[in-house]
PDB file of N, CA, C, O and CB in Angstrom:
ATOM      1  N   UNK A   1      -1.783   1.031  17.842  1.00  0.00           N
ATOM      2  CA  UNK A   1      -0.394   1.195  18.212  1.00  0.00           C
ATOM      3  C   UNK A   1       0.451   1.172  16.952  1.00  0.00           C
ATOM      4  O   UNK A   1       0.474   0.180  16.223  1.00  0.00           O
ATOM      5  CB  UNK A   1       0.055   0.098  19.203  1.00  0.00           C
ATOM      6  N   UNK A   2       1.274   2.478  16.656  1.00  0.00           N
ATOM      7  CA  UNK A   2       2.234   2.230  15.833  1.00  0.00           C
ATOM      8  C   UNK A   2       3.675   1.355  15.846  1.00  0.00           C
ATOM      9  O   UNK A   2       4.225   0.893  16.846  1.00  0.00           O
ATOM     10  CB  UNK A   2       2.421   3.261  15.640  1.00  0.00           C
ATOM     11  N   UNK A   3       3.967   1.293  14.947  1.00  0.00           N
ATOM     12  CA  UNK A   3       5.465   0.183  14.873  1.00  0.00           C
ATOM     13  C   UNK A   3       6.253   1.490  15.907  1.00  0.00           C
ATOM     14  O   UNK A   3       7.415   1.082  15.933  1.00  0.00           O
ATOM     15  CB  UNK A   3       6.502  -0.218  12.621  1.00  0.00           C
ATOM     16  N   UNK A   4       6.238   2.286  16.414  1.00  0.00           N
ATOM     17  CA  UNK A   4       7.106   3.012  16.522  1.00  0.00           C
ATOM     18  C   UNK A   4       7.189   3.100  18.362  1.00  0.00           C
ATOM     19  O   UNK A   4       7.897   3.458  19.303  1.00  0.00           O
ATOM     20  CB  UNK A   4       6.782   4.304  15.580  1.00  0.00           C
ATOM     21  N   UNK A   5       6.319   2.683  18.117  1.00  0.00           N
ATOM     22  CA  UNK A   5       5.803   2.670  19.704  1.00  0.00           C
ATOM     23  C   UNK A   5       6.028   1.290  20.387  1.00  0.00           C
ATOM     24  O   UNK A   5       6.298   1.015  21.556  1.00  0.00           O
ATOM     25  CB  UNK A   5       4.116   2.996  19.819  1.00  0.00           C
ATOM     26  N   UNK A   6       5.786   0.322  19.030  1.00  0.00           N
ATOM     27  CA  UNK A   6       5.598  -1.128  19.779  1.00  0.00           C
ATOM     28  C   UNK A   6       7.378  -1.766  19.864  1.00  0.00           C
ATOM     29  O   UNK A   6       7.838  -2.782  20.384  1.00  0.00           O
ATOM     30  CB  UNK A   6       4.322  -2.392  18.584  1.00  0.00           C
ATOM     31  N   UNK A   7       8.172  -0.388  18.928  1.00  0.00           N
ATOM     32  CA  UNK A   7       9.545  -1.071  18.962  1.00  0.00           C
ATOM     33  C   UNK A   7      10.531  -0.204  20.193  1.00  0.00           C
ATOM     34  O   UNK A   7      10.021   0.760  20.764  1.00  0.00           O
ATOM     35  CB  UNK A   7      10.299  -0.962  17.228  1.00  0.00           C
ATOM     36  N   UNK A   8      11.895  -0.618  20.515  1.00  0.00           N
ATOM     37  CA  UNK A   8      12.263   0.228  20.597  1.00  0.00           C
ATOM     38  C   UNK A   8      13.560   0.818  19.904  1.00  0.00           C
ATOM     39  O   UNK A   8      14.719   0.508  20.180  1.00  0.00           O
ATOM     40  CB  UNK A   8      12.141   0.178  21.532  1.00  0.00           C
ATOM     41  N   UNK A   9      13.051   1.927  18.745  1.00  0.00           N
ATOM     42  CA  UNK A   9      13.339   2.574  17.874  1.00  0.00           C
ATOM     43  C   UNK A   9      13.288   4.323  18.652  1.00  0.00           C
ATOM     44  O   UNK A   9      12.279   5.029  18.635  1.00  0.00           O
ATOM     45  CB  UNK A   9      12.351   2.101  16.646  1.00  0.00           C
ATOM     46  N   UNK A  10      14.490   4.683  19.218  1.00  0.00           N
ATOM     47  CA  UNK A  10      14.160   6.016  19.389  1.00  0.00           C
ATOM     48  C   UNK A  10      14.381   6.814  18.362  1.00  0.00           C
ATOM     49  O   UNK A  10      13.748   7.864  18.254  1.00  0.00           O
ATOM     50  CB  UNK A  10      14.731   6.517  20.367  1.00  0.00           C
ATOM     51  N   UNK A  11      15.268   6.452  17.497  1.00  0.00           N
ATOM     52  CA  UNK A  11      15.439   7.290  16.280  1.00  0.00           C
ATOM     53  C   UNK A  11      14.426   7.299  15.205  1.00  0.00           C
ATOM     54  O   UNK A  11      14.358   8.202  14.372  1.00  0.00           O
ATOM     55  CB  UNK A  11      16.602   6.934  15.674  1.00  0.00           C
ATOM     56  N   UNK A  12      13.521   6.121  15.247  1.00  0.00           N
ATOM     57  CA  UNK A  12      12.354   6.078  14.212  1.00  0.00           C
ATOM     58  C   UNK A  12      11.575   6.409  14.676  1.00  0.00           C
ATOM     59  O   UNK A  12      10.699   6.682  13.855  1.00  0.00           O
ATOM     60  CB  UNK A  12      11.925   5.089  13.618  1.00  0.00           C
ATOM     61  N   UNK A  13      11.110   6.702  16.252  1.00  0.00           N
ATOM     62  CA  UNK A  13      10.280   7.325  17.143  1.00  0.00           C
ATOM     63  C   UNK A  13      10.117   8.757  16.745  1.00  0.00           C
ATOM     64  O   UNK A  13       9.138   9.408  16.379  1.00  0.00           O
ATOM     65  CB  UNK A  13      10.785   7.181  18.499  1.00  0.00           C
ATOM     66  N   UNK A  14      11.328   9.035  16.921  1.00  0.00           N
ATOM     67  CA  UNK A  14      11.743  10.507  16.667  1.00  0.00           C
ATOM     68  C   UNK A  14      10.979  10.740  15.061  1.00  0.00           C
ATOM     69  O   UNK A  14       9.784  10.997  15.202  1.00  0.00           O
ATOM     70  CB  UNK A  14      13.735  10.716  16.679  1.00  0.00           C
ATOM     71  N   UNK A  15      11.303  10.712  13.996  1.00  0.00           N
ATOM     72  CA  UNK A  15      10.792  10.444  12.754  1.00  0.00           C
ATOM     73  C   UNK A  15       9.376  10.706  12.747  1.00  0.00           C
ATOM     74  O   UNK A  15       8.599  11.609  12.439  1.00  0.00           O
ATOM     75  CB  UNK A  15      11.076   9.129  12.351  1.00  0.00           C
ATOM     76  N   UNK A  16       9.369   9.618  13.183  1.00  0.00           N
ATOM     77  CA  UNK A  16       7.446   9.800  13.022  1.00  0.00           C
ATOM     78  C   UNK A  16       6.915  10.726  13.740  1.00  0.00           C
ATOM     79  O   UNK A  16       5.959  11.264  13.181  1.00  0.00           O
ATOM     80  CB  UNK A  16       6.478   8.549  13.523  1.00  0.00           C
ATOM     81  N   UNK A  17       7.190  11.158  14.862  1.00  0.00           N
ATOM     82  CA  UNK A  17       7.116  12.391  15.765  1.00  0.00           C
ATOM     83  C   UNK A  17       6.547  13.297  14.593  1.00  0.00           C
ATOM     84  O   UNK A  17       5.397  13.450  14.181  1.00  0.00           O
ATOM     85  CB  UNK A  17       8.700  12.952  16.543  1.00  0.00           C
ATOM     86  N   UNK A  18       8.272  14.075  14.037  1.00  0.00           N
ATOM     87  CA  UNK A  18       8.676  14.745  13.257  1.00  0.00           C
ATOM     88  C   UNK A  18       7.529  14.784  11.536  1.00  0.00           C
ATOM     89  O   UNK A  18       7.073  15.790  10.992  1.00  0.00           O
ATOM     90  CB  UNK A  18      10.180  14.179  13.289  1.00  0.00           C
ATOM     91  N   UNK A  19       7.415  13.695  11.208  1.00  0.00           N
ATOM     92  CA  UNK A  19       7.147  13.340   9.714  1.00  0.00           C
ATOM     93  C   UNK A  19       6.241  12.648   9.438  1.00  0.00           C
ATOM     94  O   UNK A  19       5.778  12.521   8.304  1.00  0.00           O
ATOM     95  CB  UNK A  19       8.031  12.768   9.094  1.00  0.00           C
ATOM     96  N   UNK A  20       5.709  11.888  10.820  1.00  0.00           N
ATOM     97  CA  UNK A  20       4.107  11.153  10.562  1.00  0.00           C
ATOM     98  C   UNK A  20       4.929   9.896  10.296  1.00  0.00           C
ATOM     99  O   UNK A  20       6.107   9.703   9.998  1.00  0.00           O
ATOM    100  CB  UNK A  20       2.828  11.786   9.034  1.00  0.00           C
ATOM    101  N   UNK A  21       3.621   8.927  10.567  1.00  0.00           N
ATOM    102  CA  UNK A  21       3.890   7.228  10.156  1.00  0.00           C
ATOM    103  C   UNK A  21       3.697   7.361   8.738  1.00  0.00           C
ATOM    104  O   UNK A  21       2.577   7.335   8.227  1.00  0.00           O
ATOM    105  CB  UNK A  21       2.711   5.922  10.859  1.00  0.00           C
ATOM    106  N   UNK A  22       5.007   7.535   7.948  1.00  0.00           N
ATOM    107  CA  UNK A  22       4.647   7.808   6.378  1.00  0.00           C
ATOM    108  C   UNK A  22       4.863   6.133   6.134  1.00  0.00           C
ATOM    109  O   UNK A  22       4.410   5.981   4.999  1.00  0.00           O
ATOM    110  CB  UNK A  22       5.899   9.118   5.301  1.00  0.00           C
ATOM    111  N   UNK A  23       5.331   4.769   6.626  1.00  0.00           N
ATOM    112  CA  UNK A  23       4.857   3.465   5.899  1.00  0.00           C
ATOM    113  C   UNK A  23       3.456   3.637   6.226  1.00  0.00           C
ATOM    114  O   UNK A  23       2.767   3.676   5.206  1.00  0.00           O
ATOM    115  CB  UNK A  23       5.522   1.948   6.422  1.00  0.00           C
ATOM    116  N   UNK A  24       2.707   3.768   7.462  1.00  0.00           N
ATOM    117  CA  UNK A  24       1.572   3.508   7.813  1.00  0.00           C
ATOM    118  C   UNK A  24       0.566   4.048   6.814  1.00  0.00           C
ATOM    119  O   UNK A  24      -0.422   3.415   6.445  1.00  0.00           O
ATOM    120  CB  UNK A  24       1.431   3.934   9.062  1.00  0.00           C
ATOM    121  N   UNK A  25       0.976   5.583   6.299  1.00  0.00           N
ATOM    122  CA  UNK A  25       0.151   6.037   5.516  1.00  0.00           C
ATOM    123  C   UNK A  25       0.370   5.810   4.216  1.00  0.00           C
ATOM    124  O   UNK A  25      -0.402   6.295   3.389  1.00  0.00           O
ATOM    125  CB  UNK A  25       0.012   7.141   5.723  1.00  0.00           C
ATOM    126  N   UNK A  26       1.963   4.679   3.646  1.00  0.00           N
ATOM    127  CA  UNK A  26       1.431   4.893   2.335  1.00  0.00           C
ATOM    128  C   UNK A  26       0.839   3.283   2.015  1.00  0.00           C
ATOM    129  O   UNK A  26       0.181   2.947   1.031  1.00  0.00           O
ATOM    130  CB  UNK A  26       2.719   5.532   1.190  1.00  0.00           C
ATOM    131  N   UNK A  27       1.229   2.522   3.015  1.00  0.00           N
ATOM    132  CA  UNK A  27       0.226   1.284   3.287  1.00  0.00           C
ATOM    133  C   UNK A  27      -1.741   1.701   3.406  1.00  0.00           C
ATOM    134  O   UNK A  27      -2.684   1.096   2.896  1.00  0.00           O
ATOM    135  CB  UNK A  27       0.872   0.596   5.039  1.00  0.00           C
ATOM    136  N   UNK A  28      -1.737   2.297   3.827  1.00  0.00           N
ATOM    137  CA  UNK A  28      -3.451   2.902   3.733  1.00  0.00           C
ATOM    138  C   UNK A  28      -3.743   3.257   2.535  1.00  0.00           C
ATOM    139  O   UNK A  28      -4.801   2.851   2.054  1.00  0.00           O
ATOM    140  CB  UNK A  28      -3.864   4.235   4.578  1.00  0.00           C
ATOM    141  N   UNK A  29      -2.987   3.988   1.874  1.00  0.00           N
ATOM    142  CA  UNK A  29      -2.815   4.742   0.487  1.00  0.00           C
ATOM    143  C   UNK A  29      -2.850   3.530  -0.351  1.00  0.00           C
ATOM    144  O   UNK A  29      -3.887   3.213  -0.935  1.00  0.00           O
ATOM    145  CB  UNK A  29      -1.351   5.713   0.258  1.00  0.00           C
ATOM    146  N   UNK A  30      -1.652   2.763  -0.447  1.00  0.00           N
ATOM    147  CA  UNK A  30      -2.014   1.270  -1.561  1.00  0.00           C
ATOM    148  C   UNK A  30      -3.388   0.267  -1.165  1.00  0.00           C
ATOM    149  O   UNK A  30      -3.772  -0.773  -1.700  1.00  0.00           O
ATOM    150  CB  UNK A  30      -0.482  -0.011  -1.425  1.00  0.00           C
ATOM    151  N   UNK A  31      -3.791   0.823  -0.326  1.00  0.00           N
ATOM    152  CA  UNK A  31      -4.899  -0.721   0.741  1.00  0.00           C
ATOM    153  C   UNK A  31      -6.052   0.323  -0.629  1.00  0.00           C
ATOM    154  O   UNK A  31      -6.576  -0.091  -1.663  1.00  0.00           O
ATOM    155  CB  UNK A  31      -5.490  -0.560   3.800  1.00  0.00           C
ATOM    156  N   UNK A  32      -6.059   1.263  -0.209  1.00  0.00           N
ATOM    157  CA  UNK A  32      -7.182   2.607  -0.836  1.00  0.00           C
ATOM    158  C   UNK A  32      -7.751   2.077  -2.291  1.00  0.00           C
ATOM    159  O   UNK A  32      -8.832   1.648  -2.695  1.00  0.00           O
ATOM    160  CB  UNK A  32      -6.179   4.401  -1.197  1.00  0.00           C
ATOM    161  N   UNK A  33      -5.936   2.431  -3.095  1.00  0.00           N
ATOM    162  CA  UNK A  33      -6.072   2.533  -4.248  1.00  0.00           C
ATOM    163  C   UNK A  33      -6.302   0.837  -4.874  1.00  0.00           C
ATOM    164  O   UNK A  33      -7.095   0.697  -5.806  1.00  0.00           O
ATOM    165  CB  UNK A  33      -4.849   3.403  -4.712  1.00  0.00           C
ATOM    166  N   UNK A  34      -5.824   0.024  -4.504  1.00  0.00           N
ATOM    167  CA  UNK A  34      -5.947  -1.159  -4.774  1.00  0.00           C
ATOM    168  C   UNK A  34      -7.747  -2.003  -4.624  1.00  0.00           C
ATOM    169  O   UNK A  34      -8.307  -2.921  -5.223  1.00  0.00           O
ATOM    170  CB  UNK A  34      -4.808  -1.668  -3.830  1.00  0.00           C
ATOM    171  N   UNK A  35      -8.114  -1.103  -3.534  1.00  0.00           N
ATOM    172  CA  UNK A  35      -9.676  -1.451  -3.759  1.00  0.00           C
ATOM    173  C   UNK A  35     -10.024  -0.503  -4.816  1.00  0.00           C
ATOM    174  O   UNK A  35     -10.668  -1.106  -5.675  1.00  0.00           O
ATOM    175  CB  UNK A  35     -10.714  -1.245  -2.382  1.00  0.00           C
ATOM    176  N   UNK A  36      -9.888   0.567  -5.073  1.00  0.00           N
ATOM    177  CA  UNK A  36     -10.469   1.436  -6.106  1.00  0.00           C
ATOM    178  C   UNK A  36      -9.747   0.793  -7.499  1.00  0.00           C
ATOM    179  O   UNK A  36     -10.335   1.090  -8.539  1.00  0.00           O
ATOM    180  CB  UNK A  36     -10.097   3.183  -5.791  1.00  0.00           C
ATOM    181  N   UNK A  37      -8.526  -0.063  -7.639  1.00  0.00           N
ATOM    182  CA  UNK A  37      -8.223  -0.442  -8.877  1.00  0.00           C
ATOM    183  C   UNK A  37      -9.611  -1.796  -9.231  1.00  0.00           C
ATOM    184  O   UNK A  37     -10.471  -1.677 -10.104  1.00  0.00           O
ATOM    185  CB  UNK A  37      -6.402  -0.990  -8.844  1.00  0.00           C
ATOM    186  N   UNK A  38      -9.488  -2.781  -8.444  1.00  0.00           N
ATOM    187  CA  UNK A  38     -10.395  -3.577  -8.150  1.00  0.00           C
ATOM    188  C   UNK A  38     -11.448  -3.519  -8.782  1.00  0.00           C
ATOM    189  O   UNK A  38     -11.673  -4.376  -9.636  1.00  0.00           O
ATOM    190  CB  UNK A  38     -10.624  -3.547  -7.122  1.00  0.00           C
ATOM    191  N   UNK A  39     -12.446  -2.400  -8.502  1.00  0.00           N
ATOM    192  CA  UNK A  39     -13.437  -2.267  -8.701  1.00  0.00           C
ATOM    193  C   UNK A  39     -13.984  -1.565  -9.948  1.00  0.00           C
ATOM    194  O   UNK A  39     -15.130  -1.585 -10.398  1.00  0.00           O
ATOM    195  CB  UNK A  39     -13.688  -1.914  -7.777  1.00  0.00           C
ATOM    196  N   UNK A  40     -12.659  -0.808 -10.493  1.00  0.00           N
ATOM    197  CA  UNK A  40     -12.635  -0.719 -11.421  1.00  0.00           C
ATOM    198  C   UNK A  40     -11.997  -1.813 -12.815  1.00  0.00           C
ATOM    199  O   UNK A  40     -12.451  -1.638 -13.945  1.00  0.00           O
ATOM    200  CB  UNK A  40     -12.302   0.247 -11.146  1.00  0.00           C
ATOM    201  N   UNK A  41     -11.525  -2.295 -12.697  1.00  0.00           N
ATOM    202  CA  UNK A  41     -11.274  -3.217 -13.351  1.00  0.00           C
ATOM    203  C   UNK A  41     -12.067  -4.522 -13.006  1.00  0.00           C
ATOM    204  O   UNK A  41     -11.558  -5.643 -13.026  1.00  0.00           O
ATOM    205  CB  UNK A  41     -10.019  -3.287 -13.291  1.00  0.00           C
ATOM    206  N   UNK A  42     -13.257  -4.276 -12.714  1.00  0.00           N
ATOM    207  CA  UNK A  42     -14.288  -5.772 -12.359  1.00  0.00           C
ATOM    208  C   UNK A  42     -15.169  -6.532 -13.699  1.00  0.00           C
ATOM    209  O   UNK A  42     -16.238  -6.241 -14.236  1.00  0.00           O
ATOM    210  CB  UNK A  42     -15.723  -5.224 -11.121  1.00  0.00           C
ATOM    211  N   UNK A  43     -14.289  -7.499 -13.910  1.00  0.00           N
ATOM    212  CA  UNK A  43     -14.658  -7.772 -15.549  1.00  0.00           C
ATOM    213  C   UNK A  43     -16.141  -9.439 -15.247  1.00  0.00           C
ATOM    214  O   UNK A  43     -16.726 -10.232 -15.985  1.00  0.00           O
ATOM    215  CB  UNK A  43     -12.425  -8.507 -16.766  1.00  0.00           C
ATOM    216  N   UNK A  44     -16.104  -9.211 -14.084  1.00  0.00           N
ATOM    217  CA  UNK A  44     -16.625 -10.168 -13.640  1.00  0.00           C
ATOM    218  C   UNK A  44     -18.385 -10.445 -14.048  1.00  0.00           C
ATOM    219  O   UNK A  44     -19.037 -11.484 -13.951  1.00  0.00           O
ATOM    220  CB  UNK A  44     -16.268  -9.982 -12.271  1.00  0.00           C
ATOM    221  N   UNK A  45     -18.875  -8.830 -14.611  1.00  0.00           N
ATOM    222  CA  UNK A  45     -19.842  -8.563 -15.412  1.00  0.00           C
ATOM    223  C   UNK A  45     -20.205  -9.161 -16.493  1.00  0.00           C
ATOM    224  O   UNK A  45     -21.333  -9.535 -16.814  1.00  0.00           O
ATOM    225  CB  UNK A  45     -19.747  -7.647 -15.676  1.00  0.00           C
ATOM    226  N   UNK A  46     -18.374  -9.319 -17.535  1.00  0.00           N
ATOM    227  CA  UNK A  46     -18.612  -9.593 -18.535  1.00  0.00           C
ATOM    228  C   UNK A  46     -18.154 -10.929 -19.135  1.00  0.00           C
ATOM    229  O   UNK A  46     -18.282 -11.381 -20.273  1.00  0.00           O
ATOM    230  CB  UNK A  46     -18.313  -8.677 -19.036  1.00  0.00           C
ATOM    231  N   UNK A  47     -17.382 -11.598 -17.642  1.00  0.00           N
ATOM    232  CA  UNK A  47     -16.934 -12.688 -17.914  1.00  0.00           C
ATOM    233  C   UNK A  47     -18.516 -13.876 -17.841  1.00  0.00           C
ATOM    234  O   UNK A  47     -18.659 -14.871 -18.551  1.00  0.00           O
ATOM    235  CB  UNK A  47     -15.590 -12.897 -16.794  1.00  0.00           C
ATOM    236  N   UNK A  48     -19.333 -13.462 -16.974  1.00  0.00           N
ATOM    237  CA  UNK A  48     -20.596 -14.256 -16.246  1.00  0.00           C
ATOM    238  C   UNK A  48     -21.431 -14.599 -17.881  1.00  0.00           C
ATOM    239  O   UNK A  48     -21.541 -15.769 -18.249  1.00  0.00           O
ATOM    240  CB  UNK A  48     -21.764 -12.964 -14.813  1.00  0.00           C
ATOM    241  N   UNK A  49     -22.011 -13.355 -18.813  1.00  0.00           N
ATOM    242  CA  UNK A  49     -22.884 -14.353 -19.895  1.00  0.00           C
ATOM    243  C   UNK A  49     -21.390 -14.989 -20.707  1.00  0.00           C
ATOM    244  O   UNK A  49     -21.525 -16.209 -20.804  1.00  0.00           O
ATOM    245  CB  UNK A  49     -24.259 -13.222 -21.264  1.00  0.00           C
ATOM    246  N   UNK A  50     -20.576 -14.710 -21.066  1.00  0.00           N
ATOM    247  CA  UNK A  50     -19.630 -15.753 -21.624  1.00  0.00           C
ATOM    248  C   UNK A  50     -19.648 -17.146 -21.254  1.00  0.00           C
ATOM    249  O   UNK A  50     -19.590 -17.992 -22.146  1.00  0.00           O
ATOM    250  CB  UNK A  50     -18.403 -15.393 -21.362  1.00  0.00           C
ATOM    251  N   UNK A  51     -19.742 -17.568 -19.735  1.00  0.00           N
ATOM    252  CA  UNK A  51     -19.637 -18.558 -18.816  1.00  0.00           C
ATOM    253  C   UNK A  51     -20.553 -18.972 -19.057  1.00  0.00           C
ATOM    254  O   UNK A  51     -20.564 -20.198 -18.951  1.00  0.00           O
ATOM    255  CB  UNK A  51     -19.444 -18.421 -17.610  1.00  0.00           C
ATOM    256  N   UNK A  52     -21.528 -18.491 -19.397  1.00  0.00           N
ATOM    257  CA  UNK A  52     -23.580 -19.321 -18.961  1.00  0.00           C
ATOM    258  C   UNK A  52     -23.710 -19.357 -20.511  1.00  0.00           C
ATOM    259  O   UNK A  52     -24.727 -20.004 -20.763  1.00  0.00           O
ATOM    260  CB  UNK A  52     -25.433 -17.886 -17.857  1.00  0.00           C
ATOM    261  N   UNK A  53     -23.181 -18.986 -21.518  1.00  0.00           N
ATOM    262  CA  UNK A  53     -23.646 -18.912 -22.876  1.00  0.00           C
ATOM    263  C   UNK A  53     -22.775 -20.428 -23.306  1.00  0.00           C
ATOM    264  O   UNK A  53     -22.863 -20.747 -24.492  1.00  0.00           O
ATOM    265  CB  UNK A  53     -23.162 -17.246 -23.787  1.00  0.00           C
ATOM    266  N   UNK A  54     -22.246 -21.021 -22.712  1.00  0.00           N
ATOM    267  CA  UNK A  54     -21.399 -22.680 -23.202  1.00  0.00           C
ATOM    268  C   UNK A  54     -22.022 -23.569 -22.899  1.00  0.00           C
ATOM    269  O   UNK A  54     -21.626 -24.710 -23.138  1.00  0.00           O
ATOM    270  CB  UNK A  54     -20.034 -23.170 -22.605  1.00  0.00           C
TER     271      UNK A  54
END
């Protein structure tokens, strides 16, 4: 269920109709990229012999 549906918003109803759930999709979009930053930046490789070498 979208926010659009669960409110009552006829004018933001209308919108999303029109233009798509663009928070919904750019919330998916940051959820996306934020695992792909993540995983790229996983230093957790190089932090581990630093940690075990003390």
């Amino acid at each position: 269920m979208s926010f659009a549906e669960a409110t009552d918003a006829p004018i933001y109803a209308g919108l999303v109709e029109e233009q798509g759930d663009v928070p919904a999709e750019v919330r998916r979009v940051a959820e996306e990229t934020l695992l792909e930053v993540e995983s790229a930046l996983d230093f957790s490789a190089v932090r581990a012999p630093a940690a075990a070498a003390r």
